[in-house]
Each structure stands twice: as structure tokens, then as C-alpha cells.
N, C-alpha and C positions, 0 to 999 in steps of 0.2 A: 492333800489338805484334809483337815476333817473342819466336817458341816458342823457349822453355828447351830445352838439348840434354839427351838421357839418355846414363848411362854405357853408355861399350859399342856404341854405333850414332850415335856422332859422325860426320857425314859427310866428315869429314877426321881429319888428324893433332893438331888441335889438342886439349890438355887440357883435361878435361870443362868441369871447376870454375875452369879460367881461363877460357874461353868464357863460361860462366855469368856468372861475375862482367863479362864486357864487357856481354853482353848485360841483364843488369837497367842495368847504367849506362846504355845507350841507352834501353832501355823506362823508367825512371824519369826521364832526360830528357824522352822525349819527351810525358809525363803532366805534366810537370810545368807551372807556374802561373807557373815563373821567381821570381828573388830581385827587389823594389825596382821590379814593374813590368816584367819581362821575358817575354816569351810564347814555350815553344818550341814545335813544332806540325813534324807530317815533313808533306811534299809528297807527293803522287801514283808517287813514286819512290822514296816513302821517306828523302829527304834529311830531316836535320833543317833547318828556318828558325829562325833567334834573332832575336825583334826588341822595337823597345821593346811597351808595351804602347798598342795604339791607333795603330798602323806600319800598317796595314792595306792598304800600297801606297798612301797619300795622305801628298803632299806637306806640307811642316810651313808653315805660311802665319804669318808674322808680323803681331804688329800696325805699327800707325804707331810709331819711336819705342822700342819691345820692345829690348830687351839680348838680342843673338843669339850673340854670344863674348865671354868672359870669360878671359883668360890673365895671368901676370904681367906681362907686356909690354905687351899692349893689352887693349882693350875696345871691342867692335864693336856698334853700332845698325843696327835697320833702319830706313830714310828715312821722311820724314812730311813733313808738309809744317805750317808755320807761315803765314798770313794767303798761302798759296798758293807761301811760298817756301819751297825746299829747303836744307837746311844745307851748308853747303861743305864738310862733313869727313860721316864719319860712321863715324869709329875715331879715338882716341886712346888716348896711352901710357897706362899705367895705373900708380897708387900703391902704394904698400905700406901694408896698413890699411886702412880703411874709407875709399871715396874718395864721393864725389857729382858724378854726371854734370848737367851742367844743361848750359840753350842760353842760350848767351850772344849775346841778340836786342836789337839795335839799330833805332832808326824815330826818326821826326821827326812833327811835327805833320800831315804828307803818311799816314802808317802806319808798318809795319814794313819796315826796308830790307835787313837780313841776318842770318844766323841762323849759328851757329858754335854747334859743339859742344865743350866742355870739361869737362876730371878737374877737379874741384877737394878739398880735403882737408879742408875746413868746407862746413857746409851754406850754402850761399846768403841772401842778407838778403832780404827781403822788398823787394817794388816799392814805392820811395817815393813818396812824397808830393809833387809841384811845384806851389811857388806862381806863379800866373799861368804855367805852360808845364808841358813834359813831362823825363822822366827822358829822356836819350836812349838807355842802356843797361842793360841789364838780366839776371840770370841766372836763369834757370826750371828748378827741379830735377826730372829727369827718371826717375831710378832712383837708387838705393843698391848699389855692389859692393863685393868686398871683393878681397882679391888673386887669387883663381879662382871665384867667384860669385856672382849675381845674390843683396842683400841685399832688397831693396824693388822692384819695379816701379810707378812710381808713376803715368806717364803711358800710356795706350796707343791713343792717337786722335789724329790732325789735329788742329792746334791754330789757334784766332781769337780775334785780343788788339782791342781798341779804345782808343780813349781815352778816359777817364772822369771827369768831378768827383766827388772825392773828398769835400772839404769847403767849406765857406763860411764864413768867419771874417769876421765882422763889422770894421770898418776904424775906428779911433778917431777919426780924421776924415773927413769926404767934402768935398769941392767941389762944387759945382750942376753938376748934370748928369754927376757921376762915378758906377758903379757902387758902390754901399756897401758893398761885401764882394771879402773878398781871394777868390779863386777856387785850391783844391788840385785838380792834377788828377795821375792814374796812369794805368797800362795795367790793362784790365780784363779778363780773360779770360774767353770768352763760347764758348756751344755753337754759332755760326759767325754 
């Protein structure tokens, strides 16, 4: 804290009560707890530091995937990785309105062969259904923004899809030696 000046033994020309008044501003700064998460705290010199709160000189580490900027213009992810592969983008333009980032991931009965990241202005459909084979494309909603910030984070880990049957539909007729059921299969998303 720095001491209040008394009138009369100012150690300069400066006016008492304008002094005063700077100095509660600094010492009530420097008490203070910050607005919204903000910490201010003086150094060893006295300087004031402002930082967020929990800045404690450690770097901000994202997750897989996390919305790291949000601007009218764009909107930036941090990288992740899909069944090992990385997304060829990892910023796109951004909407006005509520937009939905998904990864629009493509694979074959082999896996998954590429992953692209896209704004889209509707939520994404669900992974369908393929009778006797697989969907080859698909969009996975990743977060919810809006035109300057993060509405939803919805994903924040590596992600591992498989292929899955879905259902088994019985076939109105069979042939000797045919399989008796239609086979659905989708991508299943799995903890790896």
C-alpha cells in the first residue's frame, strides 16, 4: 500500500487532495479482486500486473477440437485428431446467427479417409442408417457459436468412429443359403 500524503509536508508540488485521490486509486486497485475474473496484484516494484484470473504465468492449453477464436469473420479450432487423422482446415468463415461447427468426415468400408471442418446454419442430421453398406459422408457437431462467441462446446477429446450394425430387418423372402436379414449399418463413435 502506499501511505496517504498529509497537508502541509507534501514531498513535492503536487496538490494534497489530488495526490490523495491518485493514490487511493492505485491502492484500491491494487486490493482489488478485479471485475469478471480479473486479478490485480503490484510486483516486487510495485508495478501493478492485471491478469485474467488463474493467468498465473501458465500457458492456456486447449482441448482436442475446443473453439479458440471466435470473430465475425471466422472461427478457429484447436486440432484433434479423428480415427488418427487431422482436419485439413481448422478456421472457417463464420455466419451471422447461431451457426454449428461440425467435421464433415468421410471413410469407406476401409475407415475413416478425411475430416474437414465446416460453418454450417442448421444443426446437422444424424448418422444414418445403410442398408447392406455404409454412409460415406457424414457431419459431427462439434460446438455451437454465435457471431463472437462460443455458444455450446460440445466435443473436447480425440475422436474414434467404427462401423457398426445398426439393425437387422428380417427379409420377406430368403433363398437357401441366403442371409435372412437385411443388415443396417452406421458409424459408431467409440472411446478409441
Amino acid at each position: 500500500m502506499i501511505e496517504r500524503l498529509v497537508r502541509n509536508e507534501a514531498p513535492s508540488l503536487l496538490d494534497t487532495e489530488k495526490a490523495n485521490e491518485l493514490i487511493d486509486a492505485v491502492n484500491a486497485l491494487m486490493s482489488s479482486r478485479g471485475v469478471g475474473g480479473i486479478v490485480v496484484k503490484a510486483d516486487q516494484s510495485g508495478s501493478l500486473l492485471i491478469s485474467p484470473k488463474g493467468a498465473e504465468g501458465v500457458p492456456v492449453k486447449y482441448h482436442p477440437f475446443e473453439v479458440i477464436s471466435v470473430s465475425e469473420e471466422s472461427v478457429a479450432i484447436n486440432p484433434g485428431l479423428v480415427n488418427g487423422f487431422l482436419p485439413t482446415n481448422v478456421r472457417v468463415d463464420n455466419n451471422t446467427g447461431t451457426s454449428y461447427l461440425c467435421l464433415e468426415i468421410t471413410g469407406d468400408t476401409t475407415g475413416i479417409t478425411s475430416i474437414n471442418l465446416v460453418n454450417e446454419t442448421s444443426p446437422p442430421d444424424g448418422i444414418p442408417f445403410e442398408e447392406n453398406g455404409i454412409e460415406t459422408s457424414f457431419k459431427y457437431l462439434i460446438a455451437i457459436v454465435n457471431e463472437t462467441s462460443v455458444v455450446s462446446q460440445i466435443v473436447k477429446s480425440n475422436l474414434f468412429f467404427r462401423v457398426a450394425i445398426a439393425a437387422e430387418i428380417p427379409k420377406n423372402e430368403v433363398a437357401l443359403g441366403e442371409y435372412p436379414n437385411d443388415i443396417y449399418y452406421t458409424w459408431e463413435q467409440t472411446l478409441s
